[in-house]
C-alpha positions as CSV (number, residue, x, y, z in Angstrom):
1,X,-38.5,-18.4,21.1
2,X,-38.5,-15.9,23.9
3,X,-37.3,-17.6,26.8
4,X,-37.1,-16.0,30.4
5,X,-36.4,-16.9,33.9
6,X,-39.5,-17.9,35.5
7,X,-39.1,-17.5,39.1
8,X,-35.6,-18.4,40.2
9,X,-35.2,-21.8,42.3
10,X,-31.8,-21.5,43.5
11,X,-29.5,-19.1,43.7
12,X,-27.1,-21.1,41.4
13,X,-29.5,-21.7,38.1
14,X,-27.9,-20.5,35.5
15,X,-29.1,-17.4,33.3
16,X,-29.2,-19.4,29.9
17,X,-31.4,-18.1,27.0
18,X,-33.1,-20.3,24.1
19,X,-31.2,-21.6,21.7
20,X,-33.0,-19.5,19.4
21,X,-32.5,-17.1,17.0
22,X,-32.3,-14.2,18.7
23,X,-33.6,-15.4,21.5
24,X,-32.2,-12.9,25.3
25,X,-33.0,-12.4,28.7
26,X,-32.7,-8.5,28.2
27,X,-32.0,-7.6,25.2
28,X,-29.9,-4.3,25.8
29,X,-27.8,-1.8,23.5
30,X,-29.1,-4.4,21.0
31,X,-31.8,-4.3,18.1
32,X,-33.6,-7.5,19.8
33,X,-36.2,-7.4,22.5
34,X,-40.1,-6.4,22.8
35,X,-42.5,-3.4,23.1
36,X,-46.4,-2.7,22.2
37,X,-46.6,-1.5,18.3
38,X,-46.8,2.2,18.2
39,X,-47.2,2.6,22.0
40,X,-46.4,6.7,22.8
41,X,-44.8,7.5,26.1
42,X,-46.0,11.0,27.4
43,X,-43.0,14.0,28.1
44,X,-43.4,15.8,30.9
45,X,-41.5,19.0,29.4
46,X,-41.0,20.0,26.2
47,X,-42.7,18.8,22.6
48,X,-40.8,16.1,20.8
49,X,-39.3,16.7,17.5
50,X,-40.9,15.7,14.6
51,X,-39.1,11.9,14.2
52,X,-39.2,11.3,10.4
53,X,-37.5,14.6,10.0
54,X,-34.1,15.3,9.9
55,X,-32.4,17.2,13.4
56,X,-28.7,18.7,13.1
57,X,-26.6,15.8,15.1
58,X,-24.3,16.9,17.7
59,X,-21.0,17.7,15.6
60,X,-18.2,15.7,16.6
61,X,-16.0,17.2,18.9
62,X,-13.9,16.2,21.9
63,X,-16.3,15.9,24.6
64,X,-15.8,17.5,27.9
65,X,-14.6,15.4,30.3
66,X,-16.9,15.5,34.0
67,X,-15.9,17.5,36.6
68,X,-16.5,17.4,40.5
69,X,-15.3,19.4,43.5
70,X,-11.9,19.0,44.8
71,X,-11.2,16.1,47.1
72,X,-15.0,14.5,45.7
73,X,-15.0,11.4,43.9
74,X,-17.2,11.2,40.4
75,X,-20.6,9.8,41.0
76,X,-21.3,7.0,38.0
77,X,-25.2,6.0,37.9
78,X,-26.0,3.6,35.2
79,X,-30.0,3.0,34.6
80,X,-31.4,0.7,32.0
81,X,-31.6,-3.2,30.7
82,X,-29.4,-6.0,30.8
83,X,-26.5,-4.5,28.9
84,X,-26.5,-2.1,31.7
85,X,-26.9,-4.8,34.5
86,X,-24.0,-6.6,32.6
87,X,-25.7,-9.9,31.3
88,X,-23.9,-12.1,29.1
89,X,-24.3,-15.7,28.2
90,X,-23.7,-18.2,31.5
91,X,-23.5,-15.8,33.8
92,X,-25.0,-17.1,37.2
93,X,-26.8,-15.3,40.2
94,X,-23.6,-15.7,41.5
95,X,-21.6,-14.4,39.1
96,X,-19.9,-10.5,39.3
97,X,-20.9,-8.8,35.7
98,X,-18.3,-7.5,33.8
99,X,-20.0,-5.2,31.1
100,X,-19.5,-1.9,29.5
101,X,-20.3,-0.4,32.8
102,X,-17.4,-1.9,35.1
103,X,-15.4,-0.6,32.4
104,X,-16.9,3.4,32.3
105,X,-16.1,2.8,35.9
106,X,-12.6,1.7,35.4
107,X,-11.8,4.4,32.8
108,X,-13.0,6.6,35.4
109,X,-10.6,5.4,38.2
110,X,-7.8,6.7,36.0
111,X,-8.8,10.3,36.1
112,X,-9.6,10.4,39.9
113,X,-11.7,9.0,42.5
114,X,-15.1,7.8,41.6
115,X,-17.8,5.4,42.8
116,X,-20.7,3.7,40.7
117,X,-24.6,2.6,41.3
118,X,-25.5,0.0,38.3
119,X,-29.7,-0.1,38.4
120,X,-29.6,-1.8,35.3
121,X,-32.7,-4.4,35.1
122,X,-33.4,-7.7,32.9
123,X,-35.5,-7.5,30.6
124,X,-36.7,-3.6,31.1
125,X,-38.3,-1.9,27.9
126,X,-38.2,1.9,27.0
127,X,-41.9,2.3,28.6
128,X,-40.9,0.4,31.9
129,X,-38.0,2.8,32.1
130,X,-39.8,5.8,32.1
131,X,-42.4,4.1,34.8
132,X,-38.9,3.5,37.0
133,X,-37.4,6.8,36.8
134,X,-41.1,8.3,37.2
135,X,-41.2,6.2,40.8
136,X,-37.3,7.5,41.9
137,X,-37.9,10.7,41.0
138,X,-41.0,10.7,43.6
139,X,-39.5,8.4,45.4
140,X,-42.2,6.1,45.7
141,X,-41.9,2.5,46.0
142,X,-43.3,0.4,43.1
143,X,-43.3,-3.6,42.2
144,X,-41.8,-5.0,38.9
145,X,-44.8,-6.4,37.4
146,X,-46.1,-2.3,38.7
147,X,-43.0,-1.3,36.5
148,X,-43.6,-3.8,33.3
149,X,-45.7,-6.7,33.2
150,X,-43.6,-9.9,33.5
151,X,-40.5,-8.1,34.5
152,X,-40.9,-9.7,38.2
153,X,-40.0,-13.0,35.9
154,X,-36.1,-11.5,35.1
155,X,-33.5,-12.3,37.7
156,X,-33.2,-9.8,40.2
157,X,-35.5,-7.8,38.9
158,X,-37.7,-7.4,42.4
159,X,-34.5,-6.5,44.2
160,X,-33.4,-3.9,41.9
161,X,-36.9,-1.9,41.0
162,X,-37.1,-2.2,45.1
163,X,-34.1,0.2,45.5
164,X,-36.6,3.5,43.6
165,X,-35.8,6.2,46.4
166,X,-32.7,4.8,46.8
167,X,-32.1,5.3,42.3
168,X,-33.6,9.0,42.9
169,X,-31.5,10.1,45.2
170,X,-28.1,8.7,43.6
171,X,-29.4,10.3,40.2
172,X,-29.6,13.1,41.8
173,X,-26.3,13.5,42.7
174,X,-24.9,12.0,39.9
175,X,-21.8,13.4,37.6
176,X,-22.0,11.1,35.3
177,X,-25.2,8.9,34.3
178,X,-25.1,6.2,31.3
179,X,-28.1,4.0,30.0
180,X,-28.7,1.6,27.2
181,X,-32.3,1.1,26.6
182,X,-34.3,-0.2,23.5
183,X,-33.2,-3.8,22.8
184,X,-36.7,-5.3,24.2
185,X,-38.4,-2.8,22.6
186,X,-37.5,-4.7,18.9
187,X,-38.2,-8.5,19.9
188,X,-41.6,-8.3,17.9
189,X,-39.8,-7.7,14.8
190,X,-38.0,-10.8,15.2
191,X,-41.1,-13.0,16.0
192,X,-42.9,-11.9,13.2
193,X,-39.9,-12.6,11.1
194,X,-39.6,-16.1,12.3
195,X,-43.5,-16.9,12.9
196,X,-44.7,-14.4,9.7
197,X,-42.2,-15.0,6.7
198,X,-42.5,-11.3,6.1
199,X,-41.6,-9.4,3.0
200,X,-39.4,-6.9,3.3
201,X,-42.2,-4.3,2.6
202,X,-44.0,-5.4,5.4
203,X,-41.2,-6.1,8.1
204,X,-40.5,-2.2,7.2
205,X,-44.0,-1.1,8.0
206,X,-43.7,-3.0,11.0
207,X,-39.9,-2.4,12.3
208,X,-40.8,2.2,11.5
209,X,-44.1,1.8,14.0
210,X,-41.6,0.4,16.4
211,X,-39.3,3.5,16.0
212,X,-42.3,5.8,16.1
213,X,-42.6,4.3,19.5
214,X,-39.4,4.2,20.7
215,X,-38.1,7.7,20.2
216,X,-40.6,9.1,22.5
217,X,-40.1,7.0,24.9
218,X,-36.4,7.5,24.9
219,X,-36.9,11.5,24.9
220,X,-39.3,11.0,28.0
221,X,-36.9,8.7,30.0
222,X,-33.8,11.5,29.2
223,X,-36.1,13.9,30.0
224,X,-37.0,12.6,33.3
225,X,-33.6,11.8,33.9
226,X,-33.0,15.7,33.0
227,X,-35.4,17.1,35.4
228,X,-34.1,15.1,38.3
229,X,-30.2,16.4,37.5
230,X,-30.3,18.9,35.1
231,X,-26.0,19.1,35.5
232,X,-25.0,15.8,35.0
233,X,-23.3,14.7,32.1
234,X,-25.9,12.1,30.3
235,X,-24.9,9.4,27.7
236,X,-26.5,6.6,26.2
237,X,-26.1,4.6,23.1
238,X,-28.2,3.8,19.9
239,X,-28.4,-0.3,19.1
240,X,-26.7,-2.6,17.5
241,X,-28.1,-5.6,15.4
242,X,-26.9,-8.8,16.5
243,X,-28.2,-10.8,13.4
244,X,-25.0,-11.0,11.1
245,X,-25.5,-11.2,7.3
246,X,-27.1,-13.9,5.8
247,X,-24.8,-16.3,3.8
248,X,-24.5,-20.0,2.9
249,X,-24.0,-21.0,6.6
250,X,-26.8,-18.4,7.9
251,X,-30.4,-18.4,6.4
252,X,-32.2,-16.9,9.1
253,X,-33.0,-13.8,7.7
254,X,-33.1,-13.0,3.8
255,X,-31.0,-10.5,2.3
256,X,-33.9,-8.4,1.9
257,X,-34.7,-8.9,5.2
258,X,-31.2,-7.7,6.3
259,X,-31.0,-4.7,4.8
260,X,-34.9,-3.8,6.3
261,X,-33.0,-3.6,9.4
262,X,-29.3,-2.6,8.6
263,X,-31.8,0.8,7.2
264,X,-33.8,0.7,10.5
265,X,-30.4,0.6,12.8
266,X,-29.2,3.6,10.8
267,X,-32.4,5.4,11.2
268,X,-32.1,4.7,14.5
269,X,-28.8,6.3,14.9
270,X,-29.3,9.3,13.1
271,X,-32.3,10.0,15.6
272,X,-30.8,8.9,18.8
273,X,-28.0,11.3,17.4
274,X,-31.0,14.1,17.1
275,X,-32.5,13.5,20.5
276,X,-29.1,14.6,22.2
277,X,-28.6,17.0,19.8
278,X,-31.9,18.7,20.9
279,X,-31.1,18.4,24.5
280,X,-27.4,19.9,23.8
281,X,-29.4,22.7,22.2
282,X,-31.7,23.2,25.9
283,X,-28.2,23.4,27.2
284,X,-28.3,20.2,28.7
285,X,-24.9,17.5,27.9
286,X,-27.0,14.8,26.9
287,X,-24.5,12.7,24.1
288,X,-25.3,10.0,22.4
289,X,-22.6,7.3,21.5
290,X,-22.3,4.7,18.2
291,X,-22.2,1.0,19.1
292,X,-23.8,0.0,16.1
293,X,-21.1,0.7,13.5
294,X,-18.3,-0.9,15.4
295,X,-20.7,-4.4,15.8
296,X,-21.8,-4.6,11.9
297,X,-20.1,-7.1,10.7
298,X,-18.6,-8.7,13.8
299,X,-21.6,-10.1,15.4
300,X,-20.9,-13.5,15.7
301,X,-17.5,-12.5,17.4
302,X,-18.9,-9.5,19.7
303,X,-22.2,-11.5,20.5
304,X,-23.3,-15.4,21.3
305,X,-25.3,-15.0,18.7
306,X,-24.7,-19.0,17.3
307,X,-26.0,-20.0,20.8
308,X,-29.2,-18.2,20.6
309,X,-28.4,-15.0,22.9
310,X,-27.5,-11.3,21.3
311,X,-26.3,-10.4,24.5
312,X,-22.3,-9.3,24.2
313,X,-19.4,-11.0,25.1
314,X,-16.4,-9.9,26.9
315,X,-15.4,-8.4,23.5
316,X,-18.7,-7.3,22.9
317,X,-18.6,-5.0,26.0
318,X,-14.8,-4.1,25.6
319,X,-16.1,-2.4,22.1
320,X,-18.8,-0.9,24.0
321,X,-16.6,0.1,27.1
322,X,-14.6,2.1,24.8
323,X,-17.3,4.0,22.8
324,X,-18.9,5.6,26.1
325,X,-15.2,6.2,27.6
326,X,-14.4,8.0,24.1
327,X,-17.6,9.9,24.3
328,X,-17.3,10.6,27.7
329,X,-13.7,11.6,28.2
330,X,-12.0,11.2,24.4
331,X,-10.2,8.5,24.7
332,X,-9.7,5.2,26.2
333,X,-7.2,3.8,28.4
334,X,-5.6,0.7,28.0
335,X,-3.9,-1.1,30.7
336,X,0.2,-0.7,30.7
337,X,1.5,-4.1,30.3
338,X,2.1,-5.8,33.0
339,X,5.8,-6.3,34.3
340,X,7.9,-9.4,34.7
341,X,6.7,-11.1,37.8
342,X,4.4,-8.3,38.8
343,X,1.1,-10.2,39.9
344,X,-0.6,-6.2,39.5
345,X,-0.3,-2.9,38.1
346,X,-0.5,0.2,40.6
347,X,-1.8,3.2,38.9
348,X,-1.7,6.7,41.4
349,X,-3.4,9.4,40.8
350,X,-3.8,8.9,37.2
351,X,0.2,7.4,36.5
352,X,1.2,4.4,36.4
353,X,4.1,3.1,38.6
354,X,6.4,1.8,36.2
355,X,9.9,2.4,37.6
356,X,11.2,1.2,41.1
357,X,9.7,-1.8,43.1
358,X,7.3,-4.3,42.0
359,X,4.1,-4.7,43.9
360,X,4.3,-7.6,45.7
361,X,1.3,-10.5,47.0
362,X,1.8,-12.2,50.4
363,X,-0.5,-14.2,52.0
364,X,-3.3,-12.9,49.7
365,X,-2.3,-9.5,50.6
366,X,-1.1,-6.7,48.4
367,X,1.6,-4.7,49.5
368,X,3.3,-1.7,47.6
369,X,7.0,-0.3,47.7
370,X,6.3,2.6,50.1
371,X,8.8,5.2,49.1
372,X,7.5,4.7,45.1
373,X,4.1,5.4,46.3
374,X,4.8,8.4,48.3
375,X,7.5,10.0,45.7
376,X,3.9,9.4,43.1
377,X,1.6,10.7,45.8
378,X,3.8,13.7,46.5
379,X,4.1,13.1,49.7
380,X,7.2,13.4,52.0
381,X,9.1,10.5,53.9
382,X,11.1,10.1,57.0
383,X,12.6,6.5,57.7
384,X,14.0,6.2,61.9
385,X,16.4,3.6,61.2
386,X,16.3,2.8,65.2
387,X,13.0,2.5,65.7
388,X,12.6,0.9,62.0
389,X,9.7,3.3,61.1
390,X,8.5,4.8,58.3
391,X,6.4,8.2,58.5
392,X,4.7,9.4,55.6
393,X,2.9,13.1,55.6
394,X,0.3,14.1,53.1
395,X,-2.1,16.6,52.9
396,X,-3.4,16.9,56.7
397,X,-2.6,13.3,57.8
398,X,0.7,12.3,58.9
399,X,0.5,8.2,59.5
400,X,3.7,6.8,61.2
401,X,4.5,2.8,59.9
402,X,6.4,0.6,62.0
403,X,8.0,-2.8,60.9
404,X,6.3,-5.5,62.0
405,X,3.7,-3.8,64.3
406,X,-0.2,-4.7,64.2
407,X,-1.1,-1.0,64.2
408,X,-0.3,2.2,62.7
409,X,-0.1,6.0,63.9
410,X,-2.5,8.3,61.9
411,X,-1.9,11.6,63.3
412,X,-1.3,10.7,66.6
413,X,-4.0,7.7,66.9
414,X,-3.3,4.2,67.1
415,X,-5.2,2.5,64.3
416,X,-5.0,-1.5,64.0
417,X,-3.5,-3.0,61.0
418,X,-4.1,-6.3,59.8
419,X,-1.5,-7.0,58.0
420,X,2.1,-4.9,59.2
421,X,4.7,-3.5,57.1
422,X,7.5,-5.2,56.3
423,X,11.2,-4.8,55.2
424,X,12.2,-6.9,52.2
425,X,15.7,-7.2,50.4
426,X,16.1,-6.2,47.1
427,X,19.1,-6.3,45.6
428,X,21.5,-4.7,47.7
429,X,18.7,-3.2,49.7
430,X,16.2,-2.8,52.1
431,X,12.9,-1.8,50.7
432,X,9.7,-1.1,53.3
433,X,6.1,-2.9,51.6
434,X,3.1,-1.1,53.4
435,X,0.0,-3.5,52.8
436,X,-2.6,-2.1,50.2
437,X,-5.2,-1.3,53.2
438,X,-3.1,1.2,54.6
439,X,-3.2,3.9,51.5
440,X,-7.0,3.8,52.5
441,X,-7.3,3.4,56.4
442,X,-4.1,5.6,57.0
443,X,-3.9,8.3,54.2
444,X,-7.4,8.8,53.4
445,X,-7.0,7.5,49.7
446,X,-9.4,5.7,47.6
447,X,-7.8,2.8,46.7
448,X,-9.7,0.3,44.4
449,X,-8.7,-3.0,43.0
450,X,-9.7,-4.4,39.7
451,X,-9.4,-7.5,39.5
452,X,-10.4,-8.1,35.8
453,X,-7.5,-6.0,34.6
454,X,-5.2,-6.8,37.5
455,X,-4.6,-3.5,38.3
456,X,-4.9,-0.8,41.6
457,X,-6.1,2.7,41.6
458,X,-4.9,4.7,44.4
459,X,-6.3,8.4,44.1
């Protein structure tokens, strides 16, 4: 039932899963995936709390959004399995993830500069985790299969458990660090059910020594993450369960099978809950957000579940996207429509540019209405009409724009261009388009397109 990559051919095979029940390369954020019964991972601070008892969850408040210096971008490091790496159904070696991570980095962009590390690795378990972090934070060099056994197997998993000093160093420096982590811990539960026809009783005995396993190791790897960067904002999620109710159409599970783990999930999420309350009681901002109410019930929509793979979809990850952006900064950002004829949105410094000229794409190059970007940058303008050049001053850089030329003048230095400004009519009008490259080269801005949402950030 549990199908993995053996080592990869070409660069081009596909990442497919059995068409099994249940059946994933990673496993993720959800209730699916594999660990050794009752195995204990070891904290290197602290004692846990007792896990069948009850902890005060953190209340719910509006979370504090992260903050960096003036002028310094927010530093995004996500760690864990393959909801972190971004897996979904068909996605090739090839292939540029799109998962709940691109979209913390996205929500992100609106706010203010930021950049991301994604360390997320197929196929990683809780213990493996903890065995990763415990190498970056050395920053040692260790092998997959050193790691987890079989992990080596999972697509670019050498490359990425290869990169340990390079992980410690970014955790370290991190603002903001997310993780999903747990889904492979659970993949027994679904053998036995398969293989085992188990009673409910006994798929409970089995699924609550999973837990008791779990929690510990989720504690250590927070911890370790803690210890590393004991001021960075931390959050991960609790699981979701990708098998949907059982009904005419879907036997694959009893009913009293179903609720076994609809109890275990919540279980789940009240500790997960506990463990960042705990840590939020060290005075550490460890927060833990809920995935696994907004999938009940929508599995087969948020998951490929019918082709054998729990891994999400696109709206699988949207959902997901938007509970750590709400539990990061309180809210989440949808993209402004888009306007008649406008092939992307431009969002500076936080606003979108709604009014004035449209962005415009020539010769696979974007270029943006120059005095609507300055009037949202705050900077200030000066148009020669002889010479036909633009000059644009903000902060310490003054950059001077002339039509048509292959270079530009950035406080008096000739920097090449390699795409020039143009005039172009509008209306009644002349309008000056300074390509996208400029903001960046010239100005000193961050400017970041995303192309799954079609839109710019300039910050």
């Amino acid at each position: 039932m549990y199908s993995k990559f053996r080592k990869p051919m070409r660069m081009t095979i596909t990442l497919t899963a059995a068409a099994m029940l249940l059946g994933t390369f990673g496993g993720g954020g959800a209730f699916a995936a594999s660990a050794v019964v009752g195995t204990k991972a070891k904290t290197d601070i602290n004692v846990f709390v007792p896990y069948n008892t009850p902890v005060q969850a953190i209340s719910a408040t509006t979370p504090l959004a992260p903050k960096t210096e003036v002028g310094q971008p927010l530093r995004i490091v996500a760690v864990g399995d393959s909801l972190t790496a971004g897996y979904e159904l068909g996605l090739t070696l090839n292939s540029v993830p799109y998962g709940y991570v691109e979209r913390v980095y996205e929500q992100a962009l609106y706010h203010g500069r930021a950049e991301l590390n994604n360390f997320g690795v197929l196929g990683l378990k809780s213990p493996g985790l903890l065995k990763l972090l415990d190498a970056a934070a050395a920053g040692t060099s260790v092998t997959a299969e050193q790691v987890q056994s079989g992990l080596s197997d999972y697509p670019l998993a050498n490359e990425t458990v290869a990169k340990t000093a390079q992980m410690g160093e970014e955790l370290k420096q991190a603002d903001l660090i997310v993780l999903t982590i747990g889904g492979n811990d659970f993949t027994p539960i679904f053998d036995a059910i398969r293989e085992d026809d188990l009673s409910a009783d006994e798929l409970k005995k089995r699924l609550d020594a999973l837990l008791d396993g779990y929690y510990p190791a989720l504690e250590s790897a927070l911890r370790k993450i803690v210890s590393m960067n004991p001021k960075a904002i931390i959050v991960f999620s609790d699981q979701y369960l990708p098998a949907p109710k059982p009904s005419a159409l879907n036997q694959a599970i009893t009913e009293e099978q179903y609720a076994v783990l609809v109890d275990g999930v919540d279980k789940l999420k009240k500790q997960t809950e506990a463990i960042a309350a705990k840590f939020v009681q060290e005075g550490h901002d460890v927060r833990s957000v809920d995935v696994a109410i907004p999938f009940r019930g929508k599995e087969l929509s948020y998951t490929s579940i019918l082709k054998g793979d729990i891994h999400p979809k696109q709206a699988g990850y949207e959902v997901m996207g938007k509970a750590f952006a709400k539990g990061i900064w309180g809210e989440y950002r949808e993209p402004d429509a888009l306007a008649d004829g406008a092939p992307l949105r431009v969002v500076v410094q936080g606003k979108s540019l709604k009014d004035g000229n449209q962005p415009v794409l020539k010769n696979n190059t974007t270029f943006l209405p120059m005095r609507d970007v300055a009037k949202a940058l705050n900077a200030t303008l000066a148009w020669d009409g002889k010479t036909r050049t633009a000059t644009i001053k903000s902060g310490d850089k003054t950059v001077a724009f002339t039509i048509g030329a292959a270079t530009m003048n950035v406080n008096g230095q000739s920097v090449p261009l390699e795409t020039p400004a143009y005039l172009q009519q509008v209306g009644g009008s002349s309008v000056t388009y300074l390509p996208l490259a400029a903001l960046s080269k010239g100005l000193g801005y961050q400017v970041v397109y995303r192309k799954p949402i079609a839109t710019v950030f300039v910050s």
